[in-house]
C-alpha positions in Angstrom: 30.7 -5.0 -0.2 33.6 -5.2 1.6 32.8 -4.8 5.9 34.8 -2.0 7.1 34.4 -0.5 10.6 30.8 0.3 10.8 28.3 3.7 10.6 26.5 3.2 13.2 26.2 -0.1 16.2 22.5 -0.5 17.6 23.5 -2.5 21.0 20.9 -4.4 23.3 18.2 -2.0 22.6 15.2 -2.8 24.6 12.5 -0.5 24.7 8.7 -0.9 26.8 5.7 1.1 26.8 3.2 1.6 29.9 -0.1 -0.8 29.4 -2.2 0.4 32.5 0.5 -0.6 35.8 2.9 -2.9 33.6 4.8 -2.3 31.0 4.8 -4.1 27.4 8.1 -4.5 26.0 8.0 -4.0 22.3 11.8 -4.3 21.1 13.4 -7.1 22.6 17.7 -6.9 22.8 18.0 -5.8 19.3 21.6 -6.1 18.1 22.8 -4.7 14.6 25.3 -2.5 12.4 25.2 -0.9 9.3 28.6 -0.6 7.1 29.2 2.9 5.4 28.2 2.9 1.8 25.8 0.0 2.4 21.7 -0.5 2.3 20.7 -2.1 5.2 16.8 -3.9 4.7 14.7 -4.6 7.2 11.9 -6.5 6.9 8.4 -7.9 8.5 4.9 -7.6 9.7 3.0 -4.4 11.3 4.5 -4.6 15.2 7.8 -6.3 14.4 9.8 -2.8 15.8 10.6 -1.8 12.7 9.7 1.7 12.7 10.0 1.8 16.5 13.9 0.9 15.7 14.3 3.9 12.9 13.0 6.2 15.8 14.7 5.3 18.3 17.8 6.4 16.2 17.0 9.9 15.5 15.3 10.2 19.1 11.7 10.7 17.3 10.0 7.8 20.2 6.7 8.8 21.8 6.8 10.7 24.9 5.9 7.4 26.8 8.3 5.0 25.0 10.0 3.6 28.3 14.2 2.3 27.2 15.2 -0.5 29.2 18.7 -0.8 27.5 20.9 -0.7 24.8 23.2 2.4 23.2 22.9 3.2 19.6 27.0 4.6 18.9 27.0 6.9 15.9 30.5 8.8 15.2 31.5 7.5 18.8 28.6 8.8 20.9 25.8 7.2 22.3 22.7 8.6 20.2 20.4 8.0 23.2 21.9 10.2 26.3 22.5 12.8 23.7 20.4 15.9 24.9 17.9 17.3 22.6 19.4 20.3 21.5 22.9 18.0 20.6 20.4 15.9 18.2 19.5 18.5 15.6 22.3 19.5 14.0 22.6 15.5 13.7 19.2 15.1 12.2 19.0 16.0 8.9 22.5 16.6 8.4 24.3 13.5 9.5 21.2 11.2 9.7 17.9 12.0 7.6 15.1 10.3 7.0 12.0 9.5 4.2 8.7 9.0 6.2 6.2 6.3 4.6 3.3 9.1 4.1 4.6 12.0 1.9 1.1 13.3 1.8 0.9 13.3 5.8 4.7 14.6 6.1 4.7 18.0 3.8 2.9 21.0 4.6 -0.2 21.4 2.6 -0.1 25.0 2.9 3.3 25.9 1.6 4.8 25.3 -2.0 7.1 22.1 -2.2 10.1 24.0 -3.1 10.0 26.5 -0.3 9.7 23.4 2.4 13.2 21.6 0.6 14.3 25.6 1.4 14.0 25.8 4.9 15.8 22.9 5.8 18.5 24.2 3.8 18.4 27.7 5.5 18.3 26.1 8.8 21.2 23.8 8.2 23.2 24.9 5.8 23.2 28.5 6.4 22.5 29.6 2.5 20.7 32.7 1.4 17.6 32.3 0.0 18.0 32.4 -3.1 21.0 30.4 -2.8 18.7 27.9 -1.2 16.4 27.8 -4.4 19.0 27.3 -6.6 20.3 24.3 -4.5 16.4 23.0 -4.2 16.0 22.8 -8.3 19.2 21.5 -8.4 18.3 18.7 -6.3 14.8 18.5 -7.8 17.0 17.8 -11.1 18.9 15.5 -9.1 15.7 13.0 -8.1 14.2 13.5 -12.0 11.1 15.6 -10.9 10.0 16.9 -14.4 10.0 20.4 -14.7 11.8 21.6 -11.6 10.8 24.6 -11.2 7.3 24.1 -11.7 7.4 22.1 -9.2 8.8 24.1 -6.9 5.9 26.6 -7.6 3.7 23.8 -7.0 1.7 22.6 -3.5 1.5 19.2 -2.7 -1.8 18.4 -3.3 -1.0 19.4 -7.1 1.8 16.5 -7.6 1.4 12.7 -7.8 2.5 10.2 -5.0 5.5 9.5 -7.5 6.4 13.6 -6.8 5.7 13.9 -3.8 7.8 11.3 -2.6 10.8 12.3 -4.4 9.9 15.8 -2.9 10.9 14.0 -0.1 13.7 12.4 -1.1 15.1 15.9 -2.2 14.7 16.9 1.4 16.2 13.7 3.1 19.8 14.2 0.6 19.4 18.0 1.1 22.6 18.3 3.4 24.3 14.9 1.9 23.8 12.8 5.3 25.7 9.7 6.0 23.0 7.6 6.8 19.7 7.5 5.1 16.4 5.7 7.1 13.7 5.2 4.4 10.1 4.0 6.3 8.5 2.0 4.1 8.8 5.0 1.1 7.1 3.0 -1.8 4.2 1.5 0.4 1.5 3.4 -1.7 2.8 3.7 -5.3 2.2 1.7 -7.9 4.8 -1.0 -9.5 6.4 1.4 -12.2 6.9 4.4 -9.8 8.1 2.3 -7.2 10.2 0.7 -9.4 11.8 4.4 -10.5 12.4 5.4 -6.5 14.1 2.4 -6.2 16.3 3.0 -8.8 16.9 6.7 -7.7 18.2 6.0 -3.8 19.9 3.1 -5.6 21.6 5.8 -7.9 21.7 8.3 -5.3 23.4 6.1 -2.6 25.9 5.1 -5.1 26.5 8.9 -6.4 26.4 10.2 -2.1 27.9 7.1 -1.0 25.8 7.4 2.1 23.8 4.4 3.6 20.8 3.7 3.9 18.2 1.7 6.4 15.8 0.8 4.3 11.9 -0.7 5.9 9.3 -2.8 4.1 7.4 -5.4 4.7 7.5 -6.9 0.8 10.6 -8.9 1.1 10.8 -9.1 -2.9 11.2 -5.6 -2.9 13.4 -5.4 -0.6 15.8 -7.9 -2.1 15.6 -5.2 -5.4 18.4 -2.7 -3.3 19.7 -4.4 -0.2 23.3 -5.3 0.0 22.2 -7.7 3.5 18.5 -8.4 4.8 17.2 -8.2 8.8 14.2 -9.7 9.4 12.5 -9.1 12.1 9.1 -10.2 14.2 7.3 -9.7 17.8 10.1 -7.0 18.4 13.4 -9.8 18.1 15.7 -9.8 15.2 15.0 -13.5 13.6 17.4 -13.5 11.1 20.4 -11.0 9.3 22.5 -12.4 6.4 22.9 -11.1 2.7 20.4 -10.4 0.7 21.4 -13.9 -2.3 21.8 -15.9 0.9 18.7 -15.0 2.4 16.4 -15.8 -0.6 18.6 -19.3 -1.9 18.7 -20.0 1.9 16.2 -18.4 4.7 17.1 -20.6 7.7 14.7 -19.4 9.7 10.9 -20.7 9.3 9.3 -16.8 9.7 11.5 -15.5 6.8 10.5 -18.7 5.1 6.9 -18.0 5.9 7.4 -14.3 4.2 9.0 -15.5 1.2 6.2 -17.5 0.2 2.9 -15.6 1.6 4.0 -12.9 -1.8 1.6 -14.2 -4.5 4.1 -15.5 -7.4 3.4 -14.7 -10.8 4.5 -18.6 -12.3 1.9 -20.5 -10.4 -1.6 -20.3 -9.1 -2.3 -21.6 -5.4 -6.0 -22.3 -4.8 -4.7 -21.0 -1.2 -2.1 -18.6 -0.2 0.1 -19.8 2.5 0.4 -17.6 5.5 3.0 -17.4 8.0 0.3 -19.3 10.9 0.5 -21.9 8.5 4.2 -22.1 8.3 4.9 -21.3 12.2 2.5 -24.1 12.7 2.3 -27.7 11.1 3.4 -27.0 7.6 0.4 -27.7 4.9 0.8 -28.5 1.1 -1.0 -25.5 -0.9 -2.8 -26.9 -3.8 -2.3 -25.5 -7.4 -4.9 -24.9 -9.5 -4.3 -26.8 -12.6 -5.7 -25.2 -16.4 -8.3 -27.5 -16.6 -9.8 -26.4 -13.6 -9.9 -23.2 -14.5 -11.3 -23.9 -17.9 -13.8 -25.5 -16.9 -14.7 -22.7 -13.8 -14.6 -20.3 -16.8 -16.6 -22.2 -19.0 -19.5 -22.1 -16.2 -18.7 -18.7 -15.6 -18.9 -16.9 -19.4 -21.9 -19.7 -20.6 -24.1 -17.0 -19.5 -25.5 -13.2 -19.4 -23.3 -10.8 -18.5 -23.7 -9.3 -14.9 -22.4 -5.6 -15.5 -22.1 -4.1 -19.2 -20.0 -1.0 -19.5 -20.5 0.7 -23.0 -18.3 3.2 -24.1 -18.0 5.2 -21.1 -16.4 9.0 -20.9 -16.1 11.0 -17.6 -15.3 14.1 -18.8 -13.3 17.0 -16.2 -13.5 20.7 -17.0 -11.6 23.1 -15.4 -12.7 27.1 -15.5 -9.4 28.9 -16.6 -10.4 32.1 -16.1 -13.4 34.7 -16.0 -12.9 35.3 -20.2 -11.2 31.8 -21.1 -11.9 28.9 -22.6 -12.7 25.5 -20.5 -10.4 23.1 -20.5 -11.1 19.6 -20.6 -9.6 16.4 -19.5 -10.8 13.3 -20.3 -10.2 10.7 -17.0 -12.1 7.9 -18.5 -12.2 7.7 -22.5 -14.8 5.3 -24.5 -14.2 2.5 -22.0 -16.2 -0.9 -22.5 -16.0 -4.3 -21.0 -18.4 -6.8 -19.3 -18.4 -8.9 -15.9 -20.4 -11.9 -15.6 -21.5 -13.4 -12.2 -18.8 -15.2 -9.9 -16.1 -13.8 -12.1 -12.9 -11.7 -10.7 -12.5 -8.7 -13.5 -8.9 -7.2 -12.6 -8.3 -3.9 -13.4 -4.4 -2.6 -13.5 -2.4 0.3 -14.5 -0.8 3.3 -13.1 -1.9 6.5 -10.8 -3.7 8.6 -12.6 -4.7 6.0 -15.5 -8.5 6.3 -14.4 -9.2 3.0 -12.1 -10.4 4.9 -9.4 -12.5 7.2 -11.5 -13.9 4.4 -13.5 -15.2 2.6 -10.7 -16.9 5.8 -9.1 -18.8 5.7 -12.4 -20.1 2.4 -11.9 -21.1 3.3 -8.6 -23.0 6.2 -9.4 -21.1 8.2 -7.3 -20.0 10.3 -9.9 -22.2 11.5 -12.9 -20.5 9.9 -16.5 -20.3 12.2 -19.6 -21.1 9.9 -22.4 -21.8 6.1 -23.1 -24.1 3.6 -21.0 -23.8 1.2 -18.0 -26.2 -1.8 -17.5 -27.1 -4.3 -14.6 -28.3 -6.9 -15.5 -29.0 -5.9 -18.7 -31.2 -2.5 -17.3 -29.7 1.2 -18.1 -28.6 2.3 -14.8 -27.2 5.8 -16.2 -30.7 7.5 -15.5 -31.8 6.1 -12.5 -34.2 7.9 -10.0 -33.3 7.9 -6.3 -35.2 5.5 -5.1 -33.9 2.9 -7.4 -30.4 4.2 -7.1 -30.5 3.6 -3.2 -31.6 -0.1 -4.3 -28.8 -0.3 -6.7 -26.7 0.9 -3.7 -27.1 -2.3 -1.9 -26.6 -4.6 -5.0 -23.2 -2.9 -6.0 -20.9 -2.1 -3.2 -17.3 -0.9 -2.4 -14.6 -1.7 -0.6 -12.1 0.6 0.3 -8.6 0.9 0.5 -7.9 3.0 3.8 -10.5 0.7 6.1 -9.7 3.8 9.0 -10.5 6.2 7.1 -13.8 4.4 5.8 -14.8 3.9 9.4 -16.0 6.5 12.0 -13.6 6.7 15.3 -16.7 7.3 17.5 -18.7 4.2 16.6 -18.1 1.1 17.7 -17.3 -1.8 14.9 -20.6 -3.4 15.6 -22.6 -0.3 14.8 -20.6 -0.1 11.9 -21.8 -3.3 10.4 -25.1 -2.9 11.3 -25.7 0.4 10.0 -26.0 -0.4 6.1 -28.7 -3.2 7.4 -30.8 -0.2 9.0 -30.2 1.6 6.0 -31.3 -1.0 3.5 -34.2 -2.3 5.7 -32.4 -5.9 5.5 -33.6 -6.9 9.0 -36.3 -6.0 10.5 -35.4 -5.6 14.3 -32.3 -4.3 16.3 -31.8 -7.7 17.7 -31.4 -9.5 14.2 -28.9 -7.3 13.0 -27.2 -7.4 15.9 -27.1 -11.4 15.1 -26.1 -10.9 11.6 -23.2 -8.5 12.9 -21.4 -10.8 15.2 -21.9 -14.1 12.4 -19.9 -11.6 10.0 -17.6 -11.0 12.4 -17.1 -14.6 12.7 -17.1 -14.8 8.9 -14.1 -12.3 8.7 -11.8 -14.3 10.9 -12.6 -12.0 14.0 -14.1 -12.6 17.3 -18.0 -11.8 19.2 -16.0 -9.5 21.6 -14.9 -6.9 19.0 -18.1 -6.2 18.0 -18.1 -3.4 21.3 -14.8 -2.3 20.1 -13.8 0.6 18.3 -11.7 1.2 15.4 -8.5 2.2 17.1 -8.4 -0.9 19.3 -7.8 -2.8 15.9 -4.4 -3.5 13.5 -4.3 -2.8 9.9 -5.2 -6.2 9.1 -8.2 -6.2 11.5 -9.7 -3.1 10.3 -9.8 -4.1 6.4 -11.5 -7.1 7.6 -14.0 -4.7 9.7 -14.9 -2.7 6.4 -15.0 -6.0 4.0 -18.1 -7.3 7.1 -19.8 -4.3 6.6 -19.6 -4.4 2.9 -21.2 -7.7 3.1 -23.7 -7.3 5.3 -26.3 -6.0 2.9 -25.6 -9.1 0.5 -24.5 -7.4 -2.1 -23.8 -9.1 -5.8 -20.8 -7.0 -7.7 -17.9 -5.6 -4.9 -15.7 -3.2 -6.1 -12.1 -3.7 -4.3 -10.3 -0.9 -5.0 -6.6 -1.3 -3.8 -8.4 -2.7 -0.9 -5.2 -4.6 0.4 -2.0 -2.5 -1.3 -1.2 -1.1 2.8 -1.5 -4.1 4.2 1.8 -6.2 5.0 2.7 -9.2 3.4 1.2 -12.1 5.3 -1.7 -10.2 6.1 -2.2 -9.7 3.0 -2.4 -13.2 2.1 -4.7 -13.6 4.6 -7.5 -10.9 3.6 -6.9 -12.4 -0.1 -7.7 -15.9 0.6 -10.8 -14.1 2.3 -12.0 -12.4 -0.2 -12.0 -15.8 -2.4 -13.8 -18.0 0.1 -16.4 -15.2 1.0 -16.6 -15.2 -3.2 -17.2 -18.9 -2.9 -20.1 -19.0 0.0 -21.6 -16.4 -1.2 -21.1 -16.1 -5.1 -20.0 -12.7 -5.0 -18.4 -11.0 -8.4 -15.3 -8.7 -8.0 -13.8 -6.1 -9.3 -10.7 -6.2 -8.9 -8.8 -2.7 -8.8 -4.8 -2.7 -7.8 -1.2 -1.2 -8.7 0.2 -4.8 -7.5 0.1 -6.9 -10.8 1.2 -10.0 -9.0 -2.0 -9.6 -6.7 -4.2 -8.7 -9.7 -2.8 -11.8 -11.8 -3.7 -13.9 -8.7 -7.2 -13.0 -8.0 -7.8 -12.3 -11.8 -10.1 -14.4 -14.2 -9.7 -11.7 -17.1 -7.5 -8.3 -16.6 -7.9 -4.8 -18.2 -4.8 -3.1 -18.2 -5.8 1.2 -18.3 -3.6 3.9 -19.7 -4.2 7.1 -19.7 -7.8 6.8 -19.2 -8.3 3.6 -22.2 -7.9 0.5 -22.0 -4.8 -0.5 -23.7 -5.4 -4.5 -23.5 -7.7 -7.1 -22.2 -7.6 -10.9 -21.8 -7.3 -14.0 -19.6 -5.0 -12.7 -16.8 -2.9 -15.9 -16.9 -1.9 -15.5 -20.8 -1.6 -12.2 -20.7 1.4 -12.1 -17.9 2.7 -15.0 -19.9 2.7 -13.0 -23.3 1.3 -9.5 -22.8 0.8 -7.9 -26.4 1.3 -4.5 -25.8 4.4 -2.1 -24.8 3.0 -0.8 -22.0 1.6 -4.1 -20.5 5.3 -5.5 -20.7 6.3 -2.2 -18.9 4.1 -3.1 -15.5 5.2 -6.5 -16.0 9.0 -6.0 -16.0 8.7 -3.7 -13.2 7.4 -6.0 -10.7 9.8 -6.6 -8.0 10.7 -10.3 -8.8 13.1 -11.7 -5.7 16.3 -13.4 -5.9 
């Protein structure tokens, strides 16, 4: 990429928000440029501006953002004393954006292709049904299948995968010069993500627009970006191109990034995190294959803990008043086993049947043929007062910790409220003990146990759900994508976790997530599902080394692999 004169100049830009009578500044004299036809990445934890940045660009800041400084010049005007009214024409047409949530960002109550319409209406000035034609055109364009199916089609009956190039469709609709993609692939698994990365690759190329494009996975990253900003506490720490950045980070926070990504060609006994890099720098051990035979040896010398038969969960779905039922098999004669202290990965795309396979187990959703066993005992025909036992023995954890926890509790009513549930402890005081020493356990502190779930990061809150998980000692947890939003080094942190907690407290896994490179590192043995079977099984280490199957090899090659 030859520099030119630039798209757009971000000068100084400082911006503050009111904490009670001071302010807290949150972006700190940010300084950067991005050169037409070019794909700008920016990179690092939750609270590192990134976001705040994009916003500040299309003038999308809360009401309360406070700017201290700076200019952002876009076709030789200052972006920020632009009035409102001057800014929309500008958004949308010359600078559009691709929010991180598709889900959150569409309209559930309007058909996809009638919301890629309107903008088109409203900016464009097309008739409607020239409007349609341009929406399946650009449908076509971004590879939905069927086009105009799916403009018929609401959100909620379209994968992530669809929904995001739904998205897409609408960000290119008016061919904008600069493209600001927040954090689009966050929730998809490898394969799709590896597709939308190809597609604003293509599409950049094809609209020679650029692009700002925000993640926290720096390996991703480095799979479309010309040059690389990394950024952290609201300061730029380091821009340079993306082949210089990986041979050479100069800084010690990108170096801390680079290696807090579990690597597929060796297994650390401890991920590093970026504390451990900003602060003395420690020597990660590597487990060797002897000690891993010989962990497995101890592990599969004896019963098996969980014992999944040839399970089917079955969906019908009522036609019509006169017509037949269809059927749909989410789960198809599925069998393994897990045996105590053992981490069972399970990997494979949306829609392959992970999620559905572990409501099974859980009971939380009747199967339609086949049998499950704990501890050697039928659990398919369980009353409910041995269900609710069952309950505490096999537990979940899941992946949107907010979600899983209610706003108007406080986190220390949150953890004690399976103990009242399961009888654990006897008095309100003991729980209350065993709250704030699992608390301790989860790498927070006594004072959050009167806090409530807002008051706590990403990070914090996944931590928050894995105490309460814990907190009826269960013996099998279920993770399912339990750490896929979280960023990078937090990441890392909430897996070395989960393996010391696994340690202290002998705890078996199941392991359920679309990142194979996080499956492979937490994995004893992997399942890889397809379409509702399971296509291959094996030691996770030999598999990624030689997986035997087409589709195995697929996942595998799509993993985002760095410089």
């Amino acid at each position: 990429m030859i520099k030119t004169k630039n798209i757009i100049k971000i000068n100084h830009l400082s911006i503050a928000f009111p904490e009670g009578k001071l302010t807290r500044e949150v972006l700190k004299n940010i300084t950067f440029e991005i050169y037409p036809n070019e794909i700008l990445g920016v990179v690092g934890e939750s609270g590192s501006g990134k976001s705040l940045t994009s916003l500040s660009i299309l003038q999308l800041l809360p009401k309360n953002a406070i700017i201290n400084s700076g200019e952002i010049i876009f076709e030789n005007q200052d972006l920020l004393q632009l009035p409102s009214k001057e800014m929309h024409p500008i958004r949308g047409n010359e600078i559009s954006m691709i929010f991180q949530e598709p889900m959150s960002s569409l309209n559930p109550s309007m058909t996809c292709g009638k919301q890629v319409d309107e903008i088109i209406i409203r900016h464009l000035n097309k008739t409607k049904k020239e409007a349609k034609a341009k929406t399946i055109e650009l449908f076509k364009q971004v590879k939905l299948p069927r086009p105009e199916h799916i403009y018929e089609s609401y959100p909620h009956q379209i994968s992530g995968g669809q929904k995001q190039r739904v998205m897409i469709a609408m960000a290119i609709a008016c061919e904008p010069k600069l493209l600001i993609a927040d954090e689009p692939t966050t929730a998809l698994d490898v394969t799709v993500q590896n597709e939308i990365i190809l597609l604003l690759k293509e599409l950049q190329t094809k609209n020679k627009m650029s692009i700002l494009f925000i993640t926290h996975d720096l390996s991703l990253v480095s799979e479309i970006a010309d040059r690389i900003m990394v950024m952290h506490q609201g300061k730029i720490v380091e821009i340079n191109t993306t082949k210089e950045l990986f041979e050479h980070p100069k800084e010690k926070y990108t170096q801390a990034l680079l290696a807090s990504k579990p690597t597929t060609k060796e297994r650390l006994k401890k991920l590093p995190t970026v504390k451990d890099f900003l602060g003395e720098r420690k020597k990660f051990e590597i487990e060797t294959q002897q000690e891993r035979a010989k962990r497995h040896q101890k592990i599969y010398s004896q019963p098996p803990l969980l014992e999944v038969e040839n399970v089917e969960k079955i969906y019908f779905n009522n036609t019509g008043l006169f017509q037949k039922k269809e059927s749909f098999k989410a789960v198809n004669a599925v069998s393994f086993k897990i045996y105590e202290g053992e981490t069972l990965g399970l990997v494979g795309e949306s829609g392959c049947g992970k999620s559905t396979l572990s409501e099974v187990i859980l009971k939380l959703t009747p199967l339609n043929g086949g049998k499950i066993k704990y501890r050697g005992e039928d659990i398919t025909k369980l009353d409910s007062k041995s269900l609710r036992a069952l309950r505490k023995e096999i537990q979940l954890i899941f992946q949107d910790p907010f979600a899983s926890l209610n706003p108007r509790i406080s986190v220390g009513n949150a953890i004690m409220e399976p103990m009242k549930v399961h009888n654990i402890y006897p008095t309100k005081k003991e729980r209350e003990q065993k709250a704030l020493e699992l608390l301790k356990e989860v790498g927070l502190e006594e004072e959050h146990f009167y806090r409530y779930p807002h008051e706590f990061s990403g990070g914090q809150r996944q931590r928050i759900g894995i105490a309460r998980t814990i907190a009826v000692n269960p013996k099998l947890i279920i993770c399912d994508e339990s750490v896929s939003a979280l960023d990078i080094s937090v990441q890392a942190q909430v897996l070395n976790l989960l393996n010391r907690l696994k340690v202290n407290y002998g705890f078996t896994y199941i392991f359920i997530s679309h990142d194979l490179a996080v499956v492979k590192y937490m994995a004893d043995q992997l399942l890889v599902m397809h379409q509702g079977e399971i296509v291959e099984r094996g030691d996770a280490d030999k598999m990624y080394d030689n997986p035997e199957k087409a589709y195995t090899q697929k996942l595998i090659e799509a993993i985002p692999k760095g410089i």
